[in-house]
VMD Tcl script that draws the C-alpha trace (Angstrom):
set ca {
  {-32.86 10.81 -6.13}
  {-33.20 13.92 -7.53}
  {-30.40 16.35 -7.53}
  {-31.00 20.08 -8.08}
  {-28.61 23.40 -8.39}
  {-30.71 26.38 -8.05}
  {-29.08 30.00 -8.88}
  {-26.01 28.35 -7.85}
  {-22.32 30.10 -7.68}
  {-19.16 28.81 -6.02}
  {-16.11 31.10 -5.32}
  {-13.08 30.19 -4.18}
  {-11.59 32.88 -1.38}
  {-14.58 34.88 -2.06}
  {-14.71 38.51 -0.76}
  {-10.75 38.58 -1.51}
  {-9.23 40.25 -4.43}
  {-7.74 36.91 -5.24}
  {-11.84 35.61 -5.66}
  {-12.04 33.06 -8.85}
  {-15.25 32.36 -9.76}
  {-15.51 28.44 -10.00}
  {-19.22 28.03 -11.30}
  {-21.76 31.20 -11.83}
  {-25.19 31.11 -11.53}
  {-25.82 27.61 -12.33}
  {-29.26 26.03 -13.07}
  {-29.67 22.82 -13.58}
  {-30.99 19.00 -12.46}
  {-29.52 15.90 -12.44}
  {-31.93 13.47 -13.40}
  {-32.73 10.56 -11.40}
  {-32.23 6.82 -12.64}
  {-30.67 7.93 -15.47}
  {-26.80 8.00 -16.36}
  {-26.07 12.09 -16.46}
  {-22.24 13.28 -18.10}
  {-20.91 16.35 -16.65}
  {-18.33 16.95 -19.47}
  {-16.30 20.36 -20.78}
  {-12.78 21.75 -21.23}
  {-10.38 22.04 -17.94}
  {-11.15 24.92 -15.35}
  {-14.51 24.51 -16.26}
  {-16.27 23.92 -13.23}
  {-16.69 20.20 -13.25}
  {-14.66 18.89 -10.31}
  {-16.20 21.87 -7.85}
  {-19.93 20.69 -9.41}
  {-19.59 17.27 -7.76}
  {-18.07 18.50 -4.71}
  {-20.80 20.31 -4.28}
  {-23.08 17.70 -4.62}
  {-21.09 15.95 -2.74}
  {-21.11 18.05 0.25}
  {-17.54 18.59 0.29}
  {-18.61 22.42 -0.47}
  {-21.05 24.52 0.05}
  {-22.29 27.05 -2.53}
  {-21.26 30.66 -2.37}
  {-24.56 31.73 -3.14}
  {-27.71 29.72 -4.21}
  {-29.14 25.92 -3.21}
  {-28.24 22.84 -4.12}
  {-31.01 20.18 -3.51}
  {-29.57 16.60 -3.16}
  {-33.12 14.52 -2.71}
  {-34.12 15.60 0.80}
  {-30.90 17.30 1.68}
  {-30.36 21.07 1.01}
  {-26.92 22.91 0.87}
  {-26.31 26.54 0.99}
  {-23.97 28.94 1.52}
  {-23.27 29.38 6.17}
  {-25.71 26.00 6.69}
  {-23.76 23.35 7.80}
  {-25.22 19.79 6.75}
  {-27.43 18.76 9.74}
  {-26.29 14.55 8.95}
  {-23.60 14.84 6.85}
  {-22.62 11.00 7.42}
  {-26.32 10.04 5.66}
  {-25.47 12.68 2.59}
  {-22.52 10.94 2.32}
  {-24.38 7.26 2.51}
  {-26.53 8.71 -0.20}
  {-23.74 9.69 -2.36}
  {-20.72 7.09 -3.66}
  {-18.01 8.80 -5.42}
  {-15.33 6.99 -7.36}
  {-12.78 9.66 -7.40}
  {-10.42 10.18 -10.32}
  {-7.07 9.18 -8.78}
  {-8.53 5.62 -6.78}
  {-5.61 6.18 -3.98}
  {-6.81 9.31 -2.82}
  {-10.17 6.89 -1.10}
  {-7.69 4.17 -0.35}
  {-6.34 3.86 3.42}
  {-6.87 -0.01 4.03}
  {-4.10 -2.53 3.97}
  {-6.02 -4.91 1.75}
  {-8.91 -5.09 -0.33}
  {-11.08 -6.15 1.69}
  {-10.68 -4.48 4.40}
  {-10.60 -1.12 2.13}
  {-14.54 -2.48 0.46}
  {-15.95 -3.18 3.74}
  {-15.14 0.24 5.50}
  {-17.74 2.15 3.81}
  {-19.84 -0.29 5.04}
  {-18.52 -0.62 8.90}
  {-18.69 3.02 8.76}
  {-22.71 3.06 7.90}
  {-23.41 0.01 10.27}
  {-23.72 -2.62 7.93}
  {-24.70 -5.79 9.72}
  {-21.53 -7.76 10.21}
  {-23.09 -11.21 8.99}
  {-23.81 -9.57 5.66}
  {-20.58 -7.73 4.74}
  {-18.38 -10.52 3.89}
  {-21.24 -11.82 1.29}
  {-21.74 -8.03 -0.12}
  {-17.53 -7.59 -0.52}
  {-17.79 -10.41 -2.57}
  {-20.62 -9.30 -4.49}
  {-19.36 -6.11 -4.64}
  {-15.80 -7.43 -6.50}
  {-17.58 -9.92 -9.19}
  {-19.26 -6.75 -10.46}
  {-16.29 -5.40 -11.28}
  {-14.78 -8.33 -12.31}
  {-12.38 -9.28 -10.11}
  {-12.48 -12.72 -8.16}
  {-11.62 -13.42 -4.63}
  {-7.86 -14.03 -4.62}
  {-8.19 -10.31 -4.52}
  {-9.45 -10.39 -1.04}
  {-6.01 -9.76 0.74}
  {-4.14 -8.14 -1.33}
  {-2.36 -4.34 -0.93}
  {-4.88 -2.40 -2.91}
  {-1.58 0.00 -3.23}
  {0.16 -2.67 -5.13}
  {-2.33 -3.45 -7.85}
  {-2.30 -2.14 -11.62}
  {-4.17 1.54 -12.31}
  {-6.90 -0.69 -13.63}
  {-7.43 -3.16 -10.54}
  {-7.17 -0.07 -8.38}
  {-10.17 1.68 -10.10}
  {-12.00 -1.48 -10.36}
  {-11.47 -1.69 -6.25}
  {-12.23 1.50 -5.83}
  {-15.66 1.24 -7.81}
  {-16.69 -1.98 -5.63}
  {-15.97 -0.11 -2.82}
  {-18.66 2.30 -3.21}
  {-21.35 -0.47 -4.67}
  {-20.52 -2.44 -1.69}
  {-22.68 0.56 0.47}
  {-25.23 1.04 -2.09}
  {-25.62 4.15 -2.38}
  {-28.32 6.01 -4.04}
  {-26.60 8.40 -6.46}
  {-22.68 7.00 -7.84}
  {-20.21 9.97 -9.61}
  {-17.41 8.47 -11.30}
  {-14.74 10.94 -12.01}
  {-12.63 9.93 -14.91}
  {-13.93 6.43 -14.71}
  {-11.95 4.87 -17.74}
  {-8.48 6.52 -17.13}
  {-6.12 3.53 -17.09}
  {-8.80 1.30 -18.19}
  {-7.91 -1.18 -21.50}
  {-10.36 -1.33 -24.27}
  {-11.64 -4.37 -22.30}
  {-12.19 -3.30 -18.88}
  {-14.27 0.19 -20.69}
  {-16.83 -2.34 -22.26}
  {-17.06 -3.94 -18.68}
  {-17.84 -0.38 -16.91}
  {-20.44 0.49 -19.67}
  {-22.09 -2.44 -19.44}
  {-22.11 -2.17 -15.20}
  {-23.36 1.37 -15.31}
  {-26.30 0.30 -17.61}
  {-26.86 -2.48 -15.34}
  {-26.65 0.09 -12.49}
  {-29.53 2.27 -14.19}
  {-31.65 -0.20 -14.83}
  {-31.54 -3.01 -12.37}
  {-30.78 -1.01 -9.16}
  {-32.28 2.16 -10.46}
  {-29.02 3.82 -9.30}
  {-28.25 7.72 -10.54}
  {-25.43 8.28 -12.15}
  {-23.10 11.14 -12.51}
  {-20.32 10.71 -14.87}
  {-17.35 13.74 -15.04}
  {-15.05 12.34 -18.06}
  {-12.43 13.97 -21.06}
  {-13.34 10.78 -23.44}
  {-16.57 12.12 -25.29}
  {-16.38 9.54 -27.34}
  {-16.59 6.78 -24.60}
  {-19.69 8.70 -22.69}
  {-22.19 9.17 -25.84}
  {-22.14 5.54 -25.95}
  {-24.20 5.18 -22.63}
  {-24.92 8.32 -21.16}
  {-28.91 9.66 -21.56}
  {-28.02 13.72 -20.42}
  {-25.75 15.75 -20.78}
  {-24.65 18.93 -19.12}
  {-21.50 21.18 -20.58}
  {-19.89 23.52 -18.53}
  {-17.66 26.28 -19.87}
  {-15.72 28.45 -18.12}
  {-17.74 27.79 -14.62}
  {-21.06 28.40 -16.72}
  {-23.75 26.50 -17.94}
  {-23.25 26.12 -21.59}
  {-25.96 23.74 -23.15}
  {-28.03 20.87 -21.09}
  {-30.17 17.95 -22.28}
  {-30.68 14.91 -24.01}
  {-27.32 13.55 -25.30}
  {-28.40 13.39 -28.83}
  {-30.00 17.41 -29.19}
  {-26.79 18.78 -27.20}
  {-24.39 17.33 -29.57}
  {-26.43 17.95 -32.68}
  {-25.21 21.92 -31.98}
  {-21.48 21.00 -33.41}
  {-20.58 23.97 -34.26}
  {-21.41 25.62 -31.41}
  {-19.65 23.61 -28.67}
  {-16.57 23.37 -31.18}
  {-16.46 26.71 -31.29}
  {-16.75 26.87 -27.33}
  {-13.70 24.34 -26.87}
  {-16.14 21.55 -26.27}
  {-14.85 18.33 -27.97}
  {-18.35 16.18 -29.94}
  {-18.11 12.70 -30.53}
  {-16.31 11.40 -33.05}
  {-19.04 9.63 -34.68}
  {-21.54 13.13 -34.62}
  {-18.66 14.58 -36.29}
  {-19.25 12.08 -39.23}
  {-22.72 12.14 -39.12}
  {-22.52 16.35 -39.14}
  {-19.63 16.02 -42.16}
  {-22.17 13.65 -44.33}
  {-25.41 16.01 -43.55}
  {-23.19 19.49 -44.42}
  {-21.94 17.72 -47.39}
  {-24.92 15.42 -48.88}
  {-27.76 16.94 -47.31}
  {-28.44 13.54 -45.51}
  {-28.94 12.85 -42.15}
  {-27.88 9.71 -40.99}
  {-29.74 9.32 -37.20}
  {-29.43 9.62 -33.63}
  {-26.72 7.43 -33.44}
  {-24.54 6.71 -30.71}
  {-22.82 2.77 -31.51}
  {-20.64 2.76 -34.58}
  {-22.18 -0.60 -35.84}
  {-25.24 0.89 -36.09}
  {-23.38 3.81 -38.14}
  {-22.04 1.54 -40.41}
  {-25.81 -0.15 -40.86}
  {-27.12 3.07 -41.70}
  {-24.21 4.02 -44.18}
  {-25.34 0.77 -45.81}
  {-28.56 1.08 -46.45}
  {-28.02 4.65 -47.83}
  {-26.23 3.80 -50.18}
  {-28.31 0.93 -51.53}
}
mol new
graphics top color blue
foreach p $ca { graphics top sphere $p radius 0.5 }
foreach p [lrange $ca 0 end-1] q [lrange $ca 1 end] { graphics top cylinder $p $q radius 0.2 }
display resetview
């Protein structure tokens, strides 16, 4: 599903002398079947981008295309329950989608709520849990009582239990151990290329996101700084330093070595295959 932002602004209390401008003027698309970051410093605009897409607001001025849906500003959302089936968002804090006295009864909602056939949601809850690797004796448990990281992995298989088309993850690996981050990489590449899912990723840890992300778009200040391919945006170092935007810790390295030696080491985005490279330069 294709997700577009044409000419689009958000203001919050617009027409007020109190009016902040959230995001200004903002063209871009989110490209489908592929994993997409939505990264830059706080205020930014990221949190209002993906409740836009979301439905949750409607532009100030300008369209935002979400496949067949449109949003714009005074037009309400004609079926705003099948934008919403179209659209799974794992939000940053997990308890702010929780409201179920147990697990399972807080993975099946989403699908009660779309009409899931009841022989088939028991089977899917299950499903939906081993993906995130967590087992059954889940099942009845207070989702309010787990750790940070069994909430957000409850909290994930509660929107891949409804399958939707297009997931966001806000802040996916906040309270996540070293562990559990290699587990939601590898499920988000699974989700790309098995179920041809989109994927919108809003995340602080830079460093995390080059590893699996294909496009990037950086926000600054509720504009649109740089879009594109992961490895040409953060190629400009200087520039998105010098615009508060943190770059990967390993495209710092690889910038240090070409400013210093003249050589450029790759598109490189796993630090084993850094350390290859380093190798074989120096042979």
């Amino acid at each position: 599903m294709e997700i577009k932002f044409e000419n689009v602004s958000y203001s919050y209390l617009a027409g007020t002398p109190l009016q902040v401008d959230a995001l200004k003027n903002i063209n871009t698309t989110i490209i489908p079947n592929q994993i997409n970051a939505i990264i830059g410093p706080s205020g930014s605009g990221k949190s209002t981008m993906i409740e836009l897409i979301n439905g949750l607001k409607l532009p100030t001025k300008g369209t935002v295309y979400v496949g067949k849906h449109r949003l714009r500003n005074n037009i309400r959302i004609i079926n705003a329950n099948k934008l919403r089936f179209d659209i799974g968002v794992v939000f940053q804090n997990p308890e702010d989608q929780f409201f179920q006295k147990t697990v399972k009864k807080e993975i099946e909602f989403g699908m009660k709520y779309f009409g899931y056939k009841i022989d088939k949601i028991d089977e899917r809850v299950n499903n939906a849990l081993k993906m995130v690797g967590l087992d059954d004796s889940y099942l009845f448990r207070d989702p309010f009582n787990l750790s940070g990281g069994e909430k957000r992995k409850v909290a994930i298989a509660s929107v891949l239990a409804f399958n939707p088309e297009v997931i966001i993850f806000d802040e996916p690996t906040n309270a996540l151990d070293s562990t559990s981050k290699e587990s939601l990489i590898k499920l988000m590449k699974l989700l790309k290329t098995k179920y041809n899912k989109t994927i919108i990723v809003v995340s602080h840890d830079v460093d995390i996101l080059y590893r699996f992300v294909d496009n990037v778009i950086i926000l600054s200040n509720g504009e649109l700084l740089m879009q594109g391919n992961k490895f040409e945006v953060f190629k400009n170092v200087d520039f998105l330093t010098e615009h508060g935007v943190k770059v990967p810790r390993i495209v710092e390295f690889i910038h240090k070595v070409k400013c210093k030696t003249g050589k450029y080491l790759g598109d490189l985005d796993d630090l084993n295959d850094l350390i290859k490279e380093i190798y074989q330069n120096v042979q």
